[in-house]
C-alpha positions in Angstrom: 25.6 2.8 42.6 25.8 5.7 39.7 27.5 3.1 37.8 24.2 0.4 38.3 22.3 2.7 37.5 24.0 4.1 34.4 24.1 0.7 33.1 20.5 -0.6 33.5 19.3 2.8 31.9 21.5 2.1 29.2 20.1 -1.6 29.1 16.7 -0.3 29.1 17.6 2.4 26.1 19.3 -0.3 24.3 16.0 -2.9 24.9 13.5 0.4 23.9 15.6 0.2 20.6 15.7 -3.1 19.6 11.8 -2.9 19.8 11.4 0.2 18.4 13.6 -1.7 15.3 11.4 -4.4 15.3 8.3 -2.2 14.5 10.3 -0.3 11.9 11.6 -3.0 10.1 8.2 -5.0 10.0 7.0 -1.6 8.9 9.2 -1.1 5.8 8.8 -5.1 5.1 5.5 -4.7 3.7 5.2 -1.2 2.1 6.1 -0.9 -1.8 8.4 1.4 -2.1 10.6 -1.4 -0.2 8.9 -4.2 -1.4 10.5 -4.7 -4.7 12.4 -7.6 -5.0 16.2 -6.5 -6.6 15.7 -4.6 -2.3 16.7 -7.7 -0.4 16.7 -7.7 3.5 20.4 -6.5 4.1 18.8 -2.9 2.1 15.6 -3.1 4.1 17.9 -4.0 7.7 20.3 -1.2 7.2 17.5 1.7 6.1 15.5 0.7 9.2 18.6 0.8 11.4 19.4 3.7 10.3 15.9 5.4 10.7 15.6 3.9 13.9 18.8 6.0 15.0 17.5 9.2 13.6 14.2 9.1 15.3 15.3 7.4 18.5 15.7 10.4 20.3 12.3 11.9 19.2 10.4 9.4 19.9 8.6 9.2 23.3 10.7 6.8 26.1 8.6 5.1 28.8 10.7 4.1 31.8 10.0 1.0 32.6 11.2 -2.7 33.6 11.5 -5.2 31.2 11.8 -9.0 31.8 12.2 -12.1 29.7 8.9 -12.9 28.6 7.7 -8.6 29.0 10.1 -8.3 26.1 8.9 -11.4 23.9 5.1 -10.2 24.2 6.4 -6.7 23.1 8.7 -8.0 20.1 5.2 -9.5 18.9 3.6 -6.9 19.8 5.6 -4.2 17.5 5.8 -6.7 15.0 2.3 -6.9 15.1 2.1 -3.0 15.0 4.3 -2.9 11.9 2.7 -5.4 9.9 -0.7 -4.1 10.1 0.6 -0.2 9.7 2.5 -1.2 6.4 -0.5 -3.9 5.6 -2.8 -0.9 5.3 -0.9 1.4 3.2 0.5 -1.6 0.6 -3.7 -2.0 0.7 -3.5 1.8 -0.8 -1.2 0.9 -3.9 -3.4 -1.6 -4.6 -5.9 0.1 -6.0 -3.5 0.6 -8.9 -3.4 -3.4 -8.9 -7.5 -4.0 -8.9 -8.3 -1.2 -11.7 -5.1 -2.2 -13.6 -6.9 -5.9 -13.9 -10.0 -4.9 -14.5 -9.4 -2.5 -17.4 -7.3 -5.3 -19.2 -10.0 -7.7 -18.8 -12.5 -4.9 -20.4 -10.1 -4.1 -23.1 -9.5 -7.6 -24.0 -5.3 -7.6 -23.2 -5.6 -9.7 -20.0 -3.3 -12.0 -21.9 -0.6 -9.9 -21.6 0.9 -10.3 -18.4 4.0 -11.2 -16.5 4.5 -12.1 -13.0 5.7 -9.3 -11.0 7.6 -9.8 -7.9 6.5 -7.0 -5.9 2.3 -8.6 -5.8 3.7 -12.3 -6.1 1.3 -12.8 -8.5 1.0 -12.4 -12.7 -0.3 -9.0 -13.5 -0.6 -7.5 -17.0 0.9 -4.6 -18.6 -2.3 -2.0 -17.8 -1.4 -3.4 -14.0 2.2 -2.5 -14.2 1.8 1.1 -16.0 -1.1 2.1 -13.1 1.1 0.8 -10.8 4.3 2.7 -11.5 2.3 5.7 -12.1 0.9 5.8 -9.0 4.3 5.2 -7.6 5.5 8.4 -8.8 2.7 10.6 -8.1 2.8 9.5 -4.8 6.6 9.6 -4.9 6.1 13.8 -6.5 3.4 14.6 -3.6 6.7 13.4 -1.3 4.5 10.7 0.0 7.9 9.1 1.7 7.4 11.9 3.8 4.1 11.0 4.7 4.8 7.0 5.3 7.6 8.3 7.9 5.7 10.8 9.5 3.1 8.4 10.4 5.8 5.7 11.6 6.5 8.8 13.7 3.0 9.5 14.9 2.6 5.8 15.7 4.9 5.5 18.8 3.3 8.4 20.4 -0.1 7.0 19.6 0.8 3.6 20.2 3.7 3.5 22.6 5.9 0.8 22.8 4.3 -0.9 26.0 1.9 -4.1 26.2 -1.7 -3.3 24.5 -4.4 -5.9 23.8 -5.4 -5.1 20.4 -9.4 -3.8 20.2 -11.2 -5.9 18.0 -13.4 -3.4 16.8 -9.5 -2.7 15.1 -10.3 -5.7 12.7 -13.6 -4.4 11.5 -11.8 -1.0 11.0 -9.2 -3.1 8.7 -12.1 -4.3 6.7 -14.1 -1.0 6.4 -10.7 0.3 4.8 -10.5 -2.7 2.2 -13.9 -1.8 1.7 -13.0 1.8 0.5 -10.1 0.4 -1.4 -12.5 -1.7 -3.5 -14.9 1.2 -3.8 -12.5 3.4 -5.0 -10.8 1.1 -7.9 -14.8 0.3 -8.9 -14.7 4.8 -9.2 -11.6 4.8 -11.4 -12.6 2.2 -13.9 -16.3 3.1 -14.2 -16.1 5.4 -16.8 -13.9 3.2 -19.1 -16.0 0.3 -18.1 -19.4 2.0 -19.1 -17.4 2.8 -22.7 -16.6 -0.6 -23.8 -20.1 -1.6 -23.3 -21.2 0.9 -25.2 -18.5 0.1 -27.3 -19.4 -3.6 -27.6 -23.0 -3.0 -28.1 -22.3 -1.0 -30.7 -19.9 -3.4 -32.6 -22.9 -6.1 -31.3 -25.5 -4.2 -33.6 -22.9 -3.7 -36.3 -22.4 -7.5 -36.8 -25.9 -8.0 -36.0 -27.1 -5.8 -39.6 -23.4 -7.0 -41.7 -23.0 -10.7 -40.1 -19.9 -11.1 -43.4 -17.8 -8.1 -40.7 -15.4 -10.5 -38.8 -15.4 -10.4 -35.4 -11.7 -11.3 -34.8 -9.7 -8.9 -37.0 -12.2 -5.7 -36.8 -13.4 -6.0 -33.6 -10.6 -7.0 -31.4 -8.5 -4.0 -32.5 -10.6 -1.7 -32.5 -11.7 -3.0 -28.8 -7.9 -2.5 -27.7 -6.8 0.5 -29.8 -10.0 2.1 -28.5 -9.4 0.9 -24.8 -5.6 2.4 -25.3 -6.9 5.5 -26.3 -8.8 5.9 -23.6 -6.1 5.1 -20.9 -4.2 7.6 -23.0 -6.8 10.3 -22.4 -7.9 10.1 -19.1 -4.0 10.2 -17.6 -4.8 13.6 -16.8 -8.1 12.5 -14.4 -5.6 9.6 -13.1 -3.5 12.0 -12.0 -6.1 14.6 -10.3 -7.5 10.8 -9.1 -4.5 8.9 -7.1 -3.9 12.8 -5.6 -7.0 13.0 -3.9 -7.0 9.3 -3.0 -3.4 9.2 -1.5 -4.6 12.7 0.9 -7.7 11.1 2.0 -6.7 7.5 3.2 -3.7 8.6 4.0 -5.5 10.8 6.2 -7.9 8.1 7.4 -4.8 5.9 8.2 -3.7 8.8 10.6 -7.2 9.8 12.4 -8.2 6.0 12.8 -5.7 3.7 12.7 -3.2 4.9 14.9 -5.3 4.6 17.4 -5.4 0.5 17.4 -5.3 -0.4 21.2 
């Protein structure tokens, strides 16, 4: 009878893993750290396994039966769980992505672009230097540390049982796109307000000396200037992604760990 016993508990620990895997993995699938592309699945199944082992034992354990279907319904549901956990922090780095294209298109370099695997789309080179500098600020404010401390949080907030998703969750998802877009809009505002002041000043000088051309005095000195600026304002970049990182990272943890 011990021996029954023994070995449905040990069924049910081995079950509460697999699921506990599932969100994990789903989890690491989407955020960008492990997003890159040369970080194929084998990379991403291992470092999941491995962190599932590591946190198993501190993560809360609800006794409980399991059937057939139970456990289908709960493999989608911490799939489910994962996606939308890693969804909303890829949502974070790209901010990076939406100022990065917005300041190329200002400073007249949109042209210059490749197609980066990570967004699986073409992005240009301002894209790619705001996205690897967020990267490492968030890397140098050990931001890993925060992405695993709320994978933490979420099984005690959202335990591994059978929860019909609130969909006042959805509207939550959207209000945090919202700030997203809101805050790219604050990081390119002041270079966006320069190059129209820029361009209407280049407008009125071509407006009073019409024999200036436009292509091979204007066009540099759009980009050199918009360089220049970037250049400058790394500091406020800096001070910028710091206090954007703390604050939806914070809203991530006071709102969105709360989903069922």
């Amino acid at each position: 009878m011990e021996n029954m016993n023994s070995l449905l508990e040990l069924m049910h620990l081995s079950i509460f893993f697999i699921l506990s895997f599932i969100r994990i993995f789903s989890f690491f699938f989407f955020i960008p750290m492990f997003g890159e592309e040369f970080l194929n699945n084998k990379i991403r199944f291992f470092f999941s396994l491995s962190l599932g082992f590591s946190i198993f034992f501190i993560i809360p354990f609800h006794n409980q039966s399991f059937n057939f279907i139970l456990i289908i319904f709960l493999s989608l549901h911490e799939l489910l769980i994962g996606f939308v956990l890693g969804f909303l922090i890829k949502l974070i780095f790209s901010i990076s992505i939406l100022s990065g294209e917005i300041i190329s298109s200002q400073i007249g370099i949109s042209f210059a672009n490749f197609f980066d695997f990570n967004a699986r789309m073409n992005i240009s080179v301002i894209t790619r230097f705001l996205n690897l500098f967020s990267l490492y600020i968030f890397l140098s404010l050990n931001g890993h540390l925060w992405i695993i401390n709320i994978l933490i949080q979420s099984f005690y907030k959202i335990p591994i049982e059978l929860n019909i998703f609130n969909t006042k969750n959805f509207l939550k998802i959207v209000q945090f796109m919202s700030i997203i877009f809101l805050k790219s809009m604050l990081l390119v505002q002041p270079i966006i307000i320069f190059m129209f002041t820029l361009m209407i000043t280049l407008a009125f000088l071509n407006r009073i000396s019409p024999q200036i051309s436009v292509f091979s005095i204007f066009f540099p000195m759009t980009v050199l200037s918009g360089c220049y600026l970037i250049y400058i304002s790394i500091p406020i970049f800096n001070i910028f992604f710091e206090k954007v990182f703390f604050e939806l990272f914070t809203n991530i943890q006071n709102h969105f760990l709360l989903l069922h």
